[in-house]
MOPAC internal coordinates of N, CA, C and O (Angstrom, degrees):
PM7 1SCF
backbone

  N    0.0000 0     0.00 0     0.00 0    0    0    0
  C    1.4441 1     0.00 0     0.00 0    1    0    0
  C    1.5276 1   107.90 1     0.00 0    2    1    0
  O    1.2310 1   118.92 1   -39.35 1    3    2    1
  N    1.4197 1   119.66 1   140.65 1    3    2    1
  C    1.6083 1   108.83 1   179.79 1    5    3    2
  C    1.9125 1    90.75 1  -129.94 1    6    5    3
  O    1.2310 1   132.91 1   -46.71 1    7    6    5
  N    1.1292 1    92.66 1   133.29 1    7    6    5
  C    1.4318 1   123.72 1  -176.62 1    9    7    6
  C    1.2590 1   110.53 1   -94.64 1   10    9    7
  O    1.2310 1   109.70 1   -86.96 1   11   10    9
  N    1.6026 1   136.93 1    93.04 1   11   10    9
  C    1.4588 1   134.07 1  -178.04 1   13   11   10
  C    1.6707 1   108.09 1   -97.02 1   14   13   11
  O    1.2310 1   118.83 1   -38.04 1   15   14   13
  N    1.6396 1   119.84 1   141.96 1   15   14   13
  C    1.5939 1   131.70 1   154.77 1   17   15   14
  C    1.9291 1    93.06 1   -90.33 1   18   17   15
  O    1.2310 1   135.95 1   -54.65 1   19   18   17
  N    1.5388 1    86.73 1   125.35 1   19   18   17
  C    1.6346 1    76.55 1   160.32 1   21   19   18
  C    1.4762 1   102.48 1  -173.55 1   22   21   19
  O    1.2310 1   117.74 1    -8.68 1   23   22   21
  N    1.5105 1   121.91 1   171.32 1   23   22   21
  C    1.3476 1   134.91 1  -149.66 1   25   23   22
  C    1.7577 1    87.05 1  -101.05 1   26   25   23
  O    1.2310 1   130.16 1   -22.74 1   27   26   25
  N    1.2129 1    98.00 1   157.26 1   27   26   25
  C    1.7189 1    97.60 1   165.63 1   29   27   26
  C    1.2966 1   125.77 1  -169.49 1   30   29   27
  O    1.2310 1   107.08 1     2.07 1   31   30   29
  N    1.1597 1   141.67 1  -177.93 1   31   30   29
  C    1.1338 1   131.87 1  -175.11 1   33   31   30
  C    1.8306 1   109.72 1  -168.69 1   34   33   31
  O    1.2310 1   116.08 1   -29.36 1   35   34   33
  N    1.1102 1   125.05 1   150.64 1   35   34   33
  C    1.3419 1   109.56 1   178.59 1   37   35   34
  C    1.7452 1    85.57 1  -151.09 1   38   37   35
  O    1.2310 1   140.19 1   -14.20 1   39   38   37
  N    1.4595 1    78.45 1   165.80 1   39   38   37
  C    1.6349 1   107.47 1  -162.90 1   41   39   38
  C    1.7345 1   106.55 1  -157.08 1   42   41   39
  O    1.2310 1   116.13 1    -7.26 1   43   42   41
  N    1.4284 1   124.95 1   172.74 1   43   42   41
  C    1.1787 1   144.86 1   155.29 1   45   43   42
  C    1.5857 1    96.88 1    81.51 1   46   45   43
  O    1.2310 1   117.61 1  -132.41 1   47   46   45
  N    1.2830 1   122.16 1    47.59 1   47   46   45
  C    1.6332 1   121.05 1  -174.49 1   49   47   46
  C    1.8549 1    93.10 1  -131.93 1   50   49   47
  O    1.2310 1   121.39 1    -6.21 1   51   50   49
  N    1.0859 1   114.95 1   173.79 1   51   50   49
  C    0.9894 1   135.12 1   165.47 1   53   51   50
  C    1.6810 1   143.56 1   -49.12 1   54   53   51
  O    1.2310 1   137.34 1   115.08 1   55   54   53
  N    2.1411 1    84.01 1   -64.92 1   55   54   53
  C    1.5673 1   111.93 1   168.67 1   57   55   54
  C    1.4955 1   103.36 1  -134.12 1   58   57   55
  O    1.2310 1   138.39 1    -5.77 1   59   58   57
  N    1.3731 1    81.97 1   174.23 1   59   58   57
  C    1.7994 1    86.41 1  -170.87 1   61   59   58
  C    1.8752 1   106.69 1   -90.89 1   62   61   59
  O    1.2310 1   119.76 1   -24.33 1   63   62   61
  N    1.5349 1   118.06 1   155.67 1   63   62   61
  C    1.1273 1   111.30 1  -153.89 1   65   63   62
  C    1.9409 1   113.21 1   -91.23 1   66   65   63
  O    1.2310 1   126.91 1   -45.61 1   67   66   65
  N    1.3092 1   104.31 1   134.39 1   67   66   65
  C    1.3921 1   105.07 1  -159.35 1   69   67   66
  C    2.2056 1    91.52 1   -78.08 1   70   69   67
  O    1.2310 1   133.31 1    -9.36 1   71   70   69
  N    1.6474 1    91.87 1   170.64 1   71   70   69
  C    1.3059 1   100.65 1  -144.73 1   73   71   70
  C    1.7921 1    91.24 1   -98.50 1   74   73   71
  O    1.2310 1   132.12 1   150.50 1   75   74   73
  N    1.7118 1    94.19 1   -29.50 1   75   74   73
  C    1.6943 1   111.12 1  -169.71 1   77   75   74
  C    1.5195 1   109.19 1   -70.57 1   78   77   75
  O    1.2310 1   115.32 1   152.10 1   79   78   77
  N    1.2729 1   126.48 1   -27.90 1   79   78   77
  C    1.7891 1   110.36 1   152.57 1   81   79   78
  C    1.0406 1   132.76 1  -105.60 1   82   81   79
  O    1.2310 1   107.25 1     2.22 1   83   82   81
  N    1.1529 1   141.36 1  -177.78 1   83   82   81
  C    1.8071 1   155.99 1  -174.39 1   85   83   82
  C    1.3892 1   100.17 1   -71.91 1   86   85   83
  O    1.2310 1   130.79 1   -80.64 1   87   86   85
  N    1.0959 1    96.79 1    99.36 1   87   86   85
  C    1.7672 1   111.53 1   157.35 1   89   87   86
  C    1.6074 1    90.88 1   -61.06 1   90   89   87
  O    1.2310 1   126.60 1   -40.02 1   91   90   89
  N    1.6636 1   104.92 1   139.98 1   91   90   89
  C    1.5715 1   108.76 1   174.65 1   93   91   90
  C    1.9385 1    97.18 1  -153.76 1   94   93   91
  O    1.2310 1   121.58 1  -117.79 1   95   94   93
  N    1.4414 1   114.57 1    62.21 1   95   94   93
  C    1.4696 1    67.89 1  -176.31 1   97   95   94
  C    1.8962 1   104.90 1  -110.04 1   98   97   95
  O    1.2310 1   121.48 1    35.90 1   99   98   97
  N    1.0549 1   114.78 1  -144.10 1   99   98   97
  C    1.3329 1   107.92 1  -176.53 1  101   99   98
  C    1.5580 1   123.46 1   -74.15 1  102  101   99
  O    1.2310 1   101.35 1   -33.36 1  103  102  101
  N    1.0018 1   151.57 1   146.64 1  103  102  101
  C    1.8458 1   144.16 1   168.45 1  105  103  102
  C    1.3871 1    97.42 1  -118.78 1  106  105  103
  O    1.2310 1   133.83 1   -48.69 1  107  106  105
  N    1.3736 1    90.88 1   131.31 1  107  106  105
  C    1.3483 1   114.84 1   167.42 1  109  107  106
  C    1.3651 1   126.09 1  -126.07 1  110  109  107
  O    1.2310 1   120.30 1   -57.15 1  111  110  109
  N    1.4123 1   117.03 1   122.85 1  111  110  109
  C    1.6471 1   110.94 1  -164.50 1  113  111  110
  C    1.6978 1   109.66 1   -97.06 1  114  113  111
  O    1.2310 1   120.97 1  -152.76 1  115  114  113
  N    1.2904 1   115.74 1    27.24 1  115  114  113
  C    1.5109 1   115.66 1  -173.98 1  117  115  114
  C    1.0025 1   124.23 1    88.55 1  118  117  115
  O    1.2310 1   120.84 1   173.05 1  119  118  117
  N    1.1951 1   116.01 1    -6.95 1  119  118  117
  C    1.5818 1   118.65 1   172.47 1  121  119  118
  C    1.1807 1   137.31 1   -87.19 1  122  121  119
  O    1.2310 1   129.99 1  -178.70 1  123  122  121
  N    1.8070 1    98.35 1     1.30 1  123  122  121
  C    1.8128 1   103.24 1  -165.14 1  125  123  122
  C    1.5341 1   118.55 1    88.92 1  126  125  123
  O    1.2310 1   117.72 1   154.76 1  127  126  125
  N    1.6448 1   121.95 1   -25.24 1  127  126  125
  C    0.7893 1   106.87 1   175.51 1  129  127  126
  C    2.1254 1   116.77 1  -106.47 1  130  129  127
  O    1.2310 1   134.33 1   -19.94 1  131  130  129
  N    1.3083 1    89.89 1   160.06 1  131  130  129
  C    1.9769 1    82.50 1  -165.62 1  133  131  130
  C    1.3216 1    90.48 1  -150.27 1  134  133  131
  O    1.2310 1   134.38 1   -47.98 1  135  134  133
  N    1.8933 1    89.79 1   132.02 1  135  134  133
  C    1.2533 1   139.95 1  -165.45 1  137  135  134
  C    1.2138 1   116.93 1  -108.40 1  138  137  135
  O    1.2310 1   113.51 1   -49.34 1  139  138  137
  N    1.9084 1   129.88 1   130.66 1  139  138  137
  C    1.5257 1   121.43 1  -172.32 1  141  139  138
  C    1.4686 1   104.03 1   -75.23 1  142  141  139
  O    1.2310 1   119.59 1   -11.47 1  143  142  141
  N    1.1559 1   118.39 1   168.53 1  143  142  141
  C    1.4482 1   106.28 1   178.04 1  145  143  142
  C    1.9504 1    98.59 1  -168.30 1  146  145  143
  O    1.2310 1   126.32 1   -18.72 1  147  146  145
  N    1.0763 1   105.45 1   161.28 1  147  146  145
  C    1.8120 1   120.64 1  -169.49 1  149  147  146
  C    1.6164 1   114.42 1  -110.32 1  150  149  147
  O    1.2310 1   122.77 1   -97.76 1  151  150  149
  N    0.9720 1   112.30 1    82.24 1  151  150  149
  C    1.1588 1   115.86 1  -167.17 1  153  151  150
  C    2.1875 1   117.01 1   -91.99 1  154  153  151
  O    1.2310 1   136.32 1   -59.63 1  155  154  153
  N    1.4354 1    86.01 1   120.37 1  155  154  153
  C    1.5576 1    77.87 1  -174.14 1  157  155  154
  C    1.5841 1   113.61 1  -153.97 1  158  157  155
  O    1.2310 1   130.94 1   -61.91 1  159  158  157
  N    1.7688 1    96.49 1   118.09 1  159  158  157
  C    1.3812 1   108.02 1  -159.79 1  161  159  158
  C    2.0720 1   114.27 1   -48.70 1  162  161  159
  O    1.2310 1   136.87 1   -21.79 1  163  162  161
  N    1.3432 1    84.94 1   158.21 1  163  162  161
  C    1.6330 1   111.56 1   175.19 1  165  163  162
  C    1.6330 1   108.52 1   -63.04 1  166  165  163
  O    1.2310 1   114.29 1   -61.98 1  167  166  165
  N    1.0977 1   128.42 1   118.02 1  167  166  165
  C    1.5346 1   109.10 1   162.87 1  169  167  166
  C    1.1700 1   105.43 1    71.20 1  170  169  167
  O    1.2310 1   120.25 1   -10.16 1  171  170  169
  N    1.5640 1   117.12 1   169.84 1  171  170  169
  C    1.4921 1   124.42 1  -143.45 1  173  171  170
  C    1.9193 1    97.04 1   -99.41 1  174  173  171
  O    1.2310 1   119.24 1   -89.93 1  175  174  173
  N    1.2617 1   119.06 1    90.07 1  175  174  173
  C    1.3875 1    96.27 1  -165.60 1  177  175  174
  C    1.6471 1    91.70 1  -100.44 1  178  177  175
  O    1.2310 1   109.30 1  -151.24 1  179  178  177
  N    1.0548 1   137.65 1    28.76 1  179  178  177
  C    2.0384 1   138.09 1   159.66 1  181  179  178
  C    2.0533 1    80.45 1    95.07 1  182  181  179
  O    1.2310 1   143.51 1    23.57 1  183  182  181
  N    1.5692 1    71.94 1  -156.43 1  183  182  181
  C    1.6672 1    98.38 1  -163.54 1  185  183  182
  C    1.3736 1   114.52 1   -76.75 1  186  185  183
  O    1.2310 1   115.64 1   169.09 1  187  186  185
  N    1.6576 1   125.88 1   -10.91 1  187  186  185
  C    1.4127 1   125.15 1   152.44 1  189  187  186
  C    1.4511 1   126.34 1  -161.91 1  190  189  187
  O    1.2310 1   115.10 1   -19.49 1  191  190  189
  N    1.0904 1   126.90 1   160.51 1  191  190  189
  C    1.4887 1   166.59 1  -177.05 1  193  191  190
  C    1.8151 1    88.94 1   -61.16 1  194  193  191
  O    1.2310 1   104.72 1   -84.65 1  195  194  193
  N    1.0412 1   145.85 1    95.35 1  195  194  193
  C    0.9540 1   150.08 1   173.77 1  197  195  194
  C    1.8876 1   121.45 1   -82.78 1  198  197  195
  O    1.2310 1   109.76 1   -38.70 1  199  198  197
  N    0.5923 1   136.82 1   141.30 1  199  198  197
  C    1.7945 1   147.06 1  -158.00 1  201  199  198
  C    1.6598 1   106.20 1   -76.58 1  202  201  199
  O    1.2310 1   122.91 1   -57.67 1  203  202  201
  N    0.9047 1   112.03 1   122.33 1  203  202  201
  C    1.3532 1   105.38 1  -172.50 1  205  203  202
  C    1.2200 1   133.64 1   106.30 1  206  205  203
  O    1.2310 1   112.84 1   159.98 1  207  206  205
  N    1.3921 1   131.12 1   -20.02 1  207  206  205
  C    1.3984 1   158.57 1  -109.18 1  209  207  206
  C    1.6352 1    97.60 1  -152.28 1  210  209  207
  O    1.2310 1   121.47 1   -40.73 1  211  210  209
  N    1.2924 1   114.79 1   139.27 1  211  210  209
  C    1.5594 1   125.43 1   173.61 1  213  211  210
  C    1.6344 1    98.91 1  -114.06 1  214  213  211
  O    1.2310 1   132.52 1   -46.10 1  215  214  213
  N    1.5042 1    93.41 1   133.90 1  215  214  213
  C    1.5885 1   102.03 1   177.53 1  217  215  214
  C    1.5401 1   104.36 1  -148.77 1  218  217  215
  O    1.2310 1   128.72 1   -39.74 1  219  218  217
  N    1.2385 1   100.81 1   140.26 1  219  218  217
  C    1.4200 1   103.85 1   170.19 1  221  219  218
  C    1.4457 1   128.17 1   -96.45 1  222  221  219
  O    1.2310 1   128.72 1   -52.88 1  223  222  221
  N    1.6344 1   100.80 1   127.12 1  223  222  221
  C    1.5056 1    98.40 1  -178.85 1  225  223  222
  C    1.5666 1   105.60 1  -141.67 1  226  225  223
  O    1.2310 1   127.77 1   -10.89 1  227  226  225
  N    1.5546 1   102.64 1   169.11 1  227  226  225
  C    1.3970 1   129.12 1   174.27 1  229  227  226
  C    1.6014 1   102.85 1   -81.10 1  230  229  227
  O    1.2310 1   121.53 1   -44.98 1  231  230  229
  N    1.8875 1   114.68 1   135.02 1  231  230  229
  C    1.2254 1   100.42 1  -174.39 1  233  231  230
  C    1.8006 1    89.67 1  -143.22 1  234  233  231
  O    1.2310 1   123.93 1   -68.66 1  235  234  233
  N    1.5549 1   110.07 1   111.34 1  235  234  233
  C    1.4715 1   112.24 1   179.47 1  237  235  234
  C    1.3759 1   105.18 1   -65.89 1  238  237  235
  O    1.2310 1   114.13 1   -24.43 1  239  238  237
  N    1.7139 1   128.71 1   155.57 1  239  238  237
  C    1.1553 1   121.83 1   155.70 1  241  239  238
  C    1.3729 1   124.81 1  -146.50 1  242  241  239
  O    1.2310 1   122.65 1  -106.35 1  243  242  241
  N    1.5410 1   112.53 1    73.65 1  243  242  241
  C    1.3588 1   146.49 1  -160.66 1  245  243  242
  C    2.1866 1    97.05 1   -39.55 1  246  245  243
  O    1.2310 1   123.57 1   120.73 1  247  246  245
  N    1.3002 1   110.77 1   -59.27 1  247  246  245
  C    1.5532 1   110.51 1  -177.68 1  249  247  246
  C    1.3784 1   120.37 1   -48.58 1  250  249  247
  O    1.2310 1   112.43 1   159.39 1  251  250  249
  N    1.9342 1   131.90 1   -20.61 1  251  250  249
  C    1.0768 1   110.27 1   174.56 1  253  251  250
  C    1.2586 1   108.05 1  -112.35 1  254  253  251
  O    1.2310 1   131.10 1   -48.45 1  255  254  253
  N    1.8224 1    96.18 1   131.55 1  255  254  253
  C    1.5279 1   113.61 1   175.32 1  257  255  254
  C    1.2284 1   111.05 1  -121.29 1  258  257  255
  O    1.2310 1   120.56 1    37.19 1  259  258  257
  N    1.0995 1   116.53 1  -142.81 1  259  258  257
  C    1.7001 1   122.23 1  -172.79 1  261  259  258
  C    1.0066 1   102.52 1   -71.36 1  262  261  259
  O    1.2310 1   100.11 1   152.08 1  263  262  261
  N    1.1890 1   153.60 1   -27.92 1  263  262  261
  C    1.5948 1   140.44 1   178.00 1  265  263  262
  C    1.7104 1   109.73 1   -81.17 1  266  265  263
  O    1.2310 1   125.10 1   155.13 1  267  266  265
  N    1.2992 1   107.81 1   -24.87 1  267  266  265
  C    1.6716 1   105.05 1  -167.05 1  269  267  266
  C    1.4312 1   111.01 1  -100.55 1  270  269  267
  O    1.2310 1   119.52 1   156.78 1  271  270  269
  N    1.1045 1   118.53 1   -23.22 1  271  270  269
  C    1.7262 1   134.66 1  -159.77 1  273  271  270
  C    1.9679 1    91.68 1   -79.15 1  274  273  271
  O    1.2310 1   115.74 1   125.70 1  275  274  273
  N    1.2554 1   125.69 1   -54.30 1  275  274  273
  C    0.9232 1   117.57 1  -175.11 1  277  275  274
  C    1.5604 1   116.41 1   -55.41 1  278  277  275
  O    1.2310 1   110.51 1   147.32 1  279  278  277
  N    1.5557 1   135.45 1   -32.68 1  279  278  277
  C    1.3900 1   148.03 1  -165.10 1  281  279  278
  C    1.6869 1    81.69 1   -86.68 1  282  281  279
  O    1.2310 1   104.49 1  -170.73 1  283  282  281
  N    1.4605 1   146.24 1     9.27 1  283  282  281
  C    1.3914 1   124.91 1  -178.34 1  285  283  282
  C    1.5416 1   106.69 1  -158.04 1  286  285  283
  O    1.2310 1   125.20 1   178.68 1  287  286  285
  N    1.4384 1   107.62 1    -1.32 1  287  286  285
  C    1.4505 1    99.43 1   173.06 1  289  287  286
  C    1.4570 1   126.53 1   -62.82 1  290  289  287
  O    1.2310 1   131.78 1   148.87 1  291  290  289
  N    0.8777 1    94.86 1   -31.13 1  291  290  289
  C    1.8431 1    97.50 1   173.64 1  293  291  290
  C    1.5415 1   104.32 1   -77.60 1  294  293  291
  O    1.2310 1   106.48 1   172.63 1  295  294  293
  N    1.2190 1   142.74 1    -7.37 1  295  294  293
  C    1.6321 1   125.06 1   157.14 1  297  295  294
  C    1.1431 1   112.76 1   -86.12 1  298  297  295
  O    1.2310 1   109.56 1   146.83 1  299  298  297
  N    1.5690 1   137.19 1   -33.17 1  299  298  297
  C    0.6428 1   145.03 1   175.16 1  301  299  298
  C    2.1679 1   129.96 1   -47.21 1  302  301  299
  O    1.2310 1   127.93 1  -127.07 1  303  302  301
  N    1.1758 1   102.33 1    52.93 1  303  302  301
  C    1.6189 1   108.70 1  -163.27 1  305  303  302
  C    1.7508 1    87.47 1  -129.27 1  306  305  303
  O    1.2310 1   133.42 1   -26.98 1  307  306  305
  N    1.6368 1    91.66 1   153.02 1  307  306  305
  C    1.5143 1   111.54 1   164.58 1  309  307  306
  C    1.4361 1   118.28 1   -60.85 1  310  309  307
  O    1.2310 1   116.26 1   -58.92 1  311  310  309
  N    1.0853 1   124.70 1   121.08 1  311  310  309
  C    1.4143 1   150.30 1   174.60 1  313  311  310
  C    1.5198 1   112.46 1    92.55 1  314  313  311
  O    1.2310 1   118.06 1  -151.80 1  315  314  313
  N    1.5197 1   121.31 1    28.20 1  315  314  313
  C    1.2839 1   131.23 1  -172.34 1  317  315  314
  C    1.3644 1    87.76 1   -94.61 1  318  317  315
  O    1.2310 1   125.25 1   -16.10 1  319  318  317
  N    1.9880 1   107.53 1   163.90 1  319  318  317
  C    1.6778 1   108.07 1  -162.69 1  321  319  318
  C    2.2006 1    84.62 1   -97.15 1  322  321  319
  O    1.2310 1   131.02 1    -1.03 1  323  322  321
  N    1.3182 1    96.33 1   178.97 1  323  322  321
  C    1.4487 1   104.79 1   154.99 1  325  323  322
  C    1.1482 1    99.82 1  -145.41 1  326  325  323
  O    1.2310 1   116.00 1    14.62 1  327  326  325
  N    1.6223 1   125.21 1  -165.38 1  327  326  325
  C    1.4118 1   145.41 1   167.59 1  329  327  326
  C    1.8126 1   113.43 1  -149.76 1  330  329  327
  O    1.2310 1   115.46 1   -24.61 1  331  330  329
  N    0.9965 1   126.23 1   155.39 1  331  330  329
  C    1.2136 1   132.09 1  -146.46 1  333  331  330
  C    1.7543 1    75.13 1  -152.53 1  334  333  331
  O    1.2310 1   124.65 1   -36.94 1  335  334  333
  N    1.9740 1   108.67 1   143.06 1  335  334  333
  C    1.0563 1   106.61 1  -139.55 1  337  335  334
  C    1.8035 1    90.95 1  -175.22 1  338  337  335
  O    1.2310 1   126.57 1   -54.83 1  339  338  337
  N    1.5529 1   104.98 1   125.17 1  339  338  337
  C    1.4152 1   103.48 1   164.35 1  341  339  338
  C    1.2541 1   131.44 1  -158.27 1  342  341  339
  O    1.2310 1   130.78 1   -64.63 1  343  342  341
  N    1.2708 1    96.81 1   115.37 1  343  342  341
  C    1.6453 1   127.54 1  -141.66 1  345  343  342
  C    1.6677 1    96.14 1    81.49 1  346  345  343
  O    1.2310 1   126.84 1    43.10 1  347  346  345
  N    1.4039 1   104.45 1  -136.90 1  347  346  345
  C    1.5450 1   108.76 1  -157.39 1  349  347  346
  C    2.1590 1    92.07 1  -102.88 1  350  349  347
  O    1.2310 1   131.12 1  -149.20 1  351  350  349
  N    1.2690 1    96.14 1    30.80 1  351  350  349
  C    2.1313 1   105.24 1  -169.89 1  353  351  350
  C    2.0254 1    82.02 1   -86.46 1  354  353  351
  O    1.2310 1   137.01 1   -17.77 1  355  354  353
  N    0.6658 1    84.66 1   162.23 1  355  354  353
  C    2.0139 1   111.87 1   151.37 1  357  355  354
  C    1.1760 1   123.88 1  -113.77 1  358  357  355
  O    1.2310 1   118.15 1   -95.85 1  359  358  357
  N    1.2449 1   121.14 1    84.15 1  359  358  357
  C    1.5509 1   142.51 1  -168.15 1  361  359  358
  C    2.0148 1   103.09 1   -68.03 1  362  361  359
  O    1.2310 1   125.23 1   138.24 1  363  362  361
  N    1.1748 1   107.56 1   -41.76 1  363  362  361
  C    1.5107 1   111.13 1  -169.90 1  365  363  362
  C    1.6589 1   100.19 1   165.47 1  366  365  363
  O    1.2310 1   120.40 1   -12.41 1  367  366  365
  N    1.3411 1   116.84 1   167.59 1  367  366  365
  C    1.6666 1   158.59 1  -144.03 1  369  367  366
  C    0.9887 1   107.70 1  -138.03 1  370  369  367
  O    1.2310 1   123.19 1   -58.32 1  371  370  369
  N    1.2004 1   111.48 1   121.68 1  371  370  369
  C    2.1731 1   129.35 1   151.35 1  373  371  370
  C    1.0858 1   108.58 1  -131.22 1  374  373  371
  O    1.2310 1   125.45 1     5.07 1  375  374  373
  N    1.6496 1   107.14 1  -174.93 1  375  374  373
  C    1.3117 1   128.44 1  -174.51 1  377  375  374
  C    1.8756 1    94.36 1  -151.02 1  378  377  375
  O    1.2310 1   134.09 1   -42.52 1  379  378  377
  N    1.7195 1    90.36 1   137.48 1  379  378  377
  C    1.5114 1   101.99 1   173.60 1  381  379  378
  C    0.9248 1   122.78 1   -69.42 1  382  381  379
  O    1.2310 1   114.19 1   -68.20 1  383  382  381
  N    1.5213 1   128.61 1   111.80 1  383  382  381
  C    1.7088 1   128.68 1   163.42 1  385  383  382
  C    1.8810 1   112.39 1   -74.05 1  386  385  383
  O    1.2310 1   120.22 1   112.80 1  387  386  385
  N    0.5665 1   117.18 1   -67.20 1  387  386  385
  C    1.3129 1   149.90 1  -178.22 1  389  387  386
  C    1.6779 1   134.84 1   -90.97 1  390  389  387
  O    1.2310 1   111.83 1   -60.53 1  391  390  389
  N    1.1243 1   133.00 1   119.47 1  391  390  389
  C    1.6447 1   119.59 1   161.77 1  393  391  390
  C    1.2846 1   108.18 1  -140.09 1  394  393  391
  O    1.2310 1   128.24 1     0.00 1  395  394  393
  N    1.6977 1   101.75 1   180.00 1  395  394  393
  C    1.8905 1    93.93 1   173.22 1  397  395  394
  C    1.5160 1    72.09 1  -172.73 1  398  397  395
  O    1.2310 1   123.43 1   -43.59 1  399  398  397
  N    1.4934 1   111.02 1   136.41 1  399  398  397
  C    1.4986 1   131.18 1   160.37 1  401  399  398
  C    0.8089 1   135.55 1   -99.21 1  402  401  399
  O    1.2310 1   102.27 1   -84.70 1  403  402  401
  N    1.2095 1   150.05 1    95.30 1  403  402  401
  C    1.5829 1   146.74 1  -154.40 1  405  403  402
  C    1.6256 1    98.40 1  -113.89 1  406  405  403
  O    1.2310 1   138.67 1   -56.18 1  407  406  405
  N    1.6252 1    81.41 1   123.82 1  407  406  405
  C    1.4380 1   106.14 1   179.44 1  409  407  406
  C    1.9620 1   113.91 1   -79.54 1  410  409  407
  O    1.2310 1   120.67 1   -68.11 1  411  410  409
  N    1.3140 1   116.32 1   111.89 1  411  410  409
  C    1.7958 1   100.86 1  -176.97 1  413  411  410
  C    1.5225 1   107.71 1   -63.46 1  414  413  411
  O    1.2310 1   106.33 1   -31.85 1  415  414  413
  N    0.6772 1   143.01 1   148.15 1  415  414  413
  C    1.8035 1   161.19 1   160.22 1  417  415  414
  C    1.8548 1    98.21 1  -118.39 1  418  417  415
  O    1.2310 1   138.78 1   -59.74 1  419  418  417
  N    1.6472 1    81.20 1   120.26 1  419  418  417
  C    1.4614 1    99.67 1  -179.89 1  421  419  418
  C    1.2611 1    96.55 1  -112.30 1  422  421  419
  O    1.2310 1   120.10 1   180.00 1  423  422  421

């Protein structure tokens, strides 16, 4: 599982994103390939994620394990960009503060 801190922002939607469900949309680290991921803001920012706006959040990402982490470890660094993504749209943009990879041991 790799656990990202990172800044973000989204844009090109409609409404602004409510706070009361699971942000889920796709991450993509530049490589073409895109990963689900749980995204959930820092601190009490109310009932939504507003358009335009940089916020920092914690973003779980349960799908990369030992087979996937290696095809992205090298993007994976502090101050590297991402994109956030649904379907093949561009939902919104961050940058990595933070990670930590946890290896499963079965």
């Amino acid at each position: 599982m790799l656990l990202l801190k990172a800044k973000v922002m989204f844009g090109g939607l409609e409404n602004n994103l409510s706070t009361k469900i699971a942000l889920m949309p796709g991450v993509n680290f530049g490589n073409g390939l895109t990963f689900s991921g749980i995204i959930k803001p820092i601190g009490d920012v109310g009932d939504f994620l507003f358009l335009n706006e940089w916020y920092e959040v914690d973003i779980e990402m349960f799908t990369i394990n030992e087979e996937a982490f290696p095809a992205i470890c090298h993007l994976v660094k502090e101050g590297n960009p991402i994109d956030f993504q649904v379907g093949s749209r561009k939902v919104g943009k961050g940058e990595i503060m933070e990670h930590l990879y946890i290896e499963k041991n079965i």
